[in-house]
C-alpha positions in Angstrom: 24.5 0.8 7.8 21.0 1.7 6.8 20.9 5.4 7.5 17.1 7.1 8.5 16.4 10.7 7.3 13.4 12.7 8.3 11.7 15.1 5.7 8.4 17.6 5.8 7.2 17.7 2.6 4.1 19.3 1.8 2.5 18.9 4.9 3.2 15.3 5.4 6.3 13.7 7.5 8.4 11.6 5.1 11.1 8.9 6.5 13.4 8.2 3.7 15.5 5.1 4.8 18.6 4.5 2.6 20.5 0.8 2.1 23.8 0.4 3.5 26.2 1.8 1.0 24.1 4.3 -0.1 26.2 5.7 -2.9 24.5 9.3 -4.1 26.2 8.4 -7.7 24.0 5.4 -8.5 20.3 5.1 -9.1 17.7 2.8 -6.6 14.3 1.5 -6.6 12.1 2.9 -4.8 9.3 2.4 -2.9 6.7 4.4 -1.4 5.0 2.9 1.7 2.0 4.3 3.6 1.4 4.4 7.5 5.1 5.6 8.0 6.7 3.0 6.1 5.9 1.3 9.8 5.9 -2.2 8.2 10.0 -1.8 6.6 10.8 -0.1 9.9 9.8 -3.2 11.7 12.1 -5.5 10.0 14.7 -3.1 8.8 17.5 -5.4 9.9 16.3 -8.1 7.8 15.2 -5.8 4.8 19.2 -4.6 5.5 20.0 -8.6 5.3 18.8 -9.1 2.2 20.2 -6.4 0.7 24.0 -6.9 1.9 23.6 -10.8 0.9 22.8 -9.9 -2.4 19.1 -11.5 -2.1 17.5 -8.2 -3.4 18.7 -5.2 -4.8 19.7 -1.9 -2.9 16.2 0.5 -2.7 15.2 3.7 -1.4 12.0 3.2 0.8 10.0 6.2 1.6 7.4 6.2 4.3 4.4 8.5 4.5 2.8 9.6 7.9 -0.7 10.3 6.8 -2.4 13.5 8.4 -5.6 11.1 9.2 -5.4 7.8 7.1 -9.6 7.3 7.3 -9.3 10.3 5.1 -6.1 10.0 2.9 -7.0 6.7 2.6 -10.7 5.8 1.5 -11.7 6.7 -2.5 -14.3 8.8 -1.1 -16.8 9.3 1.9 -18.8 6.6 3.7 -20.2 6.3 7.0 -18.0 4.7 9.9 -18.5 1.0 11.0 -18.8 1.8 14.5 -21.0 4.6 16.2 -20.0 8.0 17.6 -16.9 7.7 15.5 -16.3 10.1 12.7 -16.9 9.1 8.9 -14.4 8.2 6.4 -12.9 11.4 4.8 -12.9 10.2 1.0 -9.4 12.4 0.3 -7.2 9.4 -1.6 -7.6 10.8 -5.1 -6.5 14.6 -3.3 -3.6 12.3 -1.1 -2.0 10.1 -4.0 -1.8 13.4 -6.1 0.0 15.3 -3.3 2.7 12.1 -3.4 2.8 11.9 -7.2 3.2 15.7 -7.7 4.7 17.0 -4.3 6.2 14.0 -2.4 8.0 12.1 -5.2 9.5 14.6 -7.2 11.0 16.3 -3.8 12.3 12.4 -3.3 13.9 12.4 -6.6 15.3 15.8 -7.1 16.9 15.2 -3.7 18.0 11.6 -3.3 19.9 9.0 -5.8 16.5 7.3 -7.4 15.7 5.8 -10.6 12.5 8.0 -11.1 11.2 5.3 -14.0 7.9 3.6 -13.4 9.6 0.6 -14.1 11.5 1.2 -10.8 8.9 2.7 -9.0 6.7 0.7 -6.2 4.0 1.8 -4.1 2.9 -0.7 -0.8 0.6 -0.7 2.3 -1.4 -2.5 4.5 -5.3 -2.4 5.1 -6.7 1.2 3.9 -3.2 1.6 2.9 -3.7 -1.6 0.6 -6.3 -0.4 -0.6 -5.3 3.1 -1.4 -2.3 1.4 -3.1 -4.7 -0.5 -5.6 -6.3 2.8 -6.4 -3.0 4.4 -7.0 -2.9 1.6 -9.8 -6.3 3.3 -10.8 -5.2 7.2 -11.0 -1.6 6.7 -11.8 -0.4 3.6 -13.5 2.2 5.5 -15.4 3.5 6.6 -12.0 4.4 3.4 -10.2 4.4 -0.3 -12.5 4.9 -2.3 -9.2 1.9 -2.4 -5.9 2.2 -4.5 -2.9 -1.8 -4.7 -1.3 -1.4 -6.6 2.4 -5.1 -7.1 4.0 -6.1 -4.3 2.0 -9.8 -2.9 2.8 -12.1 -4.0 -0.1 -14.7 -4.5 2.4 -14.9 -0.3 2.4 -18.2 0.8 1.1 -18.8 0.3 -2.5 -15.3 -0.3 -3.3 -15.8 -4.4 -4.7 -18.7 -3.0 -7.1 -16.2 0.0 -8.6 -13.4 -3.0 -9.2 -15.7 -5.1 -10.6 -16.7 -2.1 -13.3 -19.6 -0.5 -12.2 -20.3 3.1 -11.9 -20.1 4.4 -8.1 -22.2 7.3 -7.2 -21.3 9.1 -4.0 -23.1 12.5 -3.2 -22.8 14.5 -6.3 -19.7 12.3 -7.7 -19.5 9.4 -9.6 -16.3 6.8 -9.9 -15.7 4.6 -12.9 -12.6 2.1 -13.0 -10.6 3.5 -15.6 -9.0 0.8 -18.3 -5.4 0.4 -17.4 -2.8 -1.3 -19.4 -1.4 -4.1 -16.6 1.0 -5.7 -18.6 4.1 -4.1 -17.3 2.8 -3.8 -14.3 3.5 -6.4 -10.9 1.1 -6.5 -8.2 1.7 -8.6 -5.0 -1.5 -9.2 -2.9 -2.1 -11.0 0.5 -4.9 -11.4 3.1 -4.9 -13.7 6.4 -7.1 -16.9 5.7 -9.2 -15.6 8.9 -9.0 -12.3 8.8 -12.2 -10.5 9.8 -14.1 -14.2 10.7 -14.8 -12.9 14.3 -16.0 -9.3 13.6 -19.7 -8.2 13.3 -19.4 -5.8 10.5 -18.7 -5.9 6.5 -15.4 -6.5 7.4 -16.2 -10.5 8.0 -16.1 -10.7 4.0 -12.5 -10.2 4.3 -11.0 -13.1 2.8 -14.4 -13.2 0.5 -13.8 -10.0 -1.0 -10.3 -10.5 -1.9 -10.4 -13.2 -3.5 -13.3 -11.7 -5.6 -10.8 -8.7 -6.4 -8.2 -10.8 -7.1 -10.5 -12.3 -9.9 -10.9 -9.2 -11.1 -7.7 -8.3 -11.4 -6.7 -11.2 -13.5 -9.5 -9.6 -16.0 -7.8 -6.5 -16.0 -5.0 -8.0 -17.9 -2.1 -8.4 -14.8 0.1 -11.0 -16.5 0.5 -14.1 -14.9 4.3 -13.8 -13.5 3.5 -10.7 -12.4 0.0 -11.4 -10.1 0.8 -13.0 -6.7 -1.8 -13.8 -4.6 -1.3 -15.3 -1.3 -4.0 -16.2 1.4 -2.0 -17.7 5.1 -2.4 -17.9 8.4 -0.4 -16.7 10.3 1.5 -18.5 13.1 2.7 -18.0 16.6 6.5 -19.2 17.3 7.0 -19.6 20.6 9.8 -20.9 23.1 9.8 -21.6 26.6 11.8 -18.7 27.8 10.3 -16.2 25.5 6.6 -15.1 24.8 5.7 -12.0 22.1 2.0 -10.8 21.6 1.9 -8.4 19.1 -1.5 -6.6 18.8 -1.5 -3.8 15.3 -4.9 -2.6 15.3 -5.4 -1.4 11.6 -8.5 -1.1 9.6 
C-alpha cells in the first residue's frame, strides 16, 4: 500500500508519498514534483501498478505546495497577461534554492533515498515545467533527470534566455549558464493545440516548444536521453459514463 505523509518544511507543505513496501533499509529514486505533486496524486493507483508489476522501479515522490506558484515559479518579474491581476513574482531562483538546500536534504536525512543526482528527478507541469527546466539551469549537479509537461516558454523573455541571449530585467541580468547534459535525461511534452484558441503570447505554445526543444539538443542532451513528444489528447467516452475534466494551469 502506498502510504502518504504530510511535512512543513521551511515554510512550504511537502506530501512525501512512499511505494508499497517501503522498506526504510533500502535506497529510492526520487522525485520532486511541483504543484503538490497533484499530477502523481491523480494516478497514484496506477503509478502503484507499475511499481508492484515490476514495470518501474520503487521511488520516493515528493510534492511541493507552492506559497503562490506566479511567484515561485517565473525566473523573474513580468507583467500579468490579463488586467487587474497581479504580476508574476520572479522568486524561482529564491524557490528552487529553498528545495535544494532546505527541502531535499530534510527529505533525505529523514526518508530512505538515494540522495545521488543520478537518482534524483525534478517534474512539473506549465510554470512548474518551466521552473523545472530552470532547475536544469541553477542546479544541474542537483537533479540529472527533468520531466517539462506544457511547460510555459511563452513567459516573458524566457525563449530569448534559452536560446543564449542576455536577459535584462530591472536592475538584473540572466545569462544561460553552460551545462554539461550528457548525464543528464530530460522528458518534454506539449499538446499539439495547446494555446491555439487564446488571445495572448500563450498561442505560440506548441511554436515555442519546439523552438526550445531545438535548443536543447544544442546544449548537448544526448539523444537517448531527449524525449520530446507533441499529442493530442483524446476523450474516451462510453455510453453510461461521461468525465469532463477542466485543470486550469498557466
Amino acid at each position: 500500500m502506498i502510504l502518504f505523509h504530510s511535512e512543513k518544511i521551511a515554510h512550504y507543505e511537502i506530501c512525501v508519498i512512499l511505494p508499497s513496501g517501503y522498506d526504510s533499509t533500502k535506497q529510492y529514486r526520487t522525485i520532486y514534483m511541483h504543484d503538490g505533486g497533484d499530477t502523481a496524486i491523480q494516478c497514484v493507483n496506477y503509478i502503484d501498478h507499475l511499481i508492484i508489476s515490476g514495470q518501474i522501479e520503487p521511488l520516493i515522490i515528493i510534492g511541493i505546495e507552492p506559497n503562490d506558484r506566479h511567484d515561485d515559479y517565473t525566473p523573474w518579474a513580468a507583467p500579468s497577461l490579463s488586467p487587474h491581476t497581479p504580476m508574476f513574482g520572479g522568486q524561482a531562483e529564491a524557490y528552487l534554492h529553498t528545495v535544494v538546500t532546505r527541502i531535499k536534504p530534510y527529505i533525505d536525512a529523514h526518508y530512505a533515498t538515494n540522495p545521488a543526482p543520478s537518482h534524483t528527478a525534478i517534474s512539473g507541469c506549465s510554470f512548474g515545467g518551466l521552473v523545472s527546466i530552470f532547475a536544469s539551469y541553477y542546479y544541474p549537479d542537483v537533479f540529472h533527470q527533468y520531466i517539462s509537461l506544457s511547460a510555459s516558454f511563452w513567459y516573458e523573455d524566457v525563449l530569448r534566455f534559452i536560446q543564449g541571449e542576455q536577459v535584462k530585467r530591472q536592475e538584473s541580468t540572466y545569462v544561460k549558464p553552460t551545462v554539461n547534459r550528457e548525464n543528464h535525461q530530460l522528458c518534454l511534452y506539449v499538446g499539439e493545440l495547446e494555446g491555439i484558441y487564446k488571445d495572448t503570447v500563450q498561442v505560440h505554445m506548441v511554436d515555442y516548444t519546439m523552438k526550445a526543444h531545438h535548443e536543447f539538443i544544442k546544449e548537448g542532451y544526448l539523444e537517448p536521453n531527449l524525449l520530446f513528444e507533441i499529442k493530442c489528447a483524446l476523450a474516451y467516452l462510453r455510453p453510461d459514463f461521461i468525465e469532463l475534466r477542466s485543470i486550469n494551469f498557466l
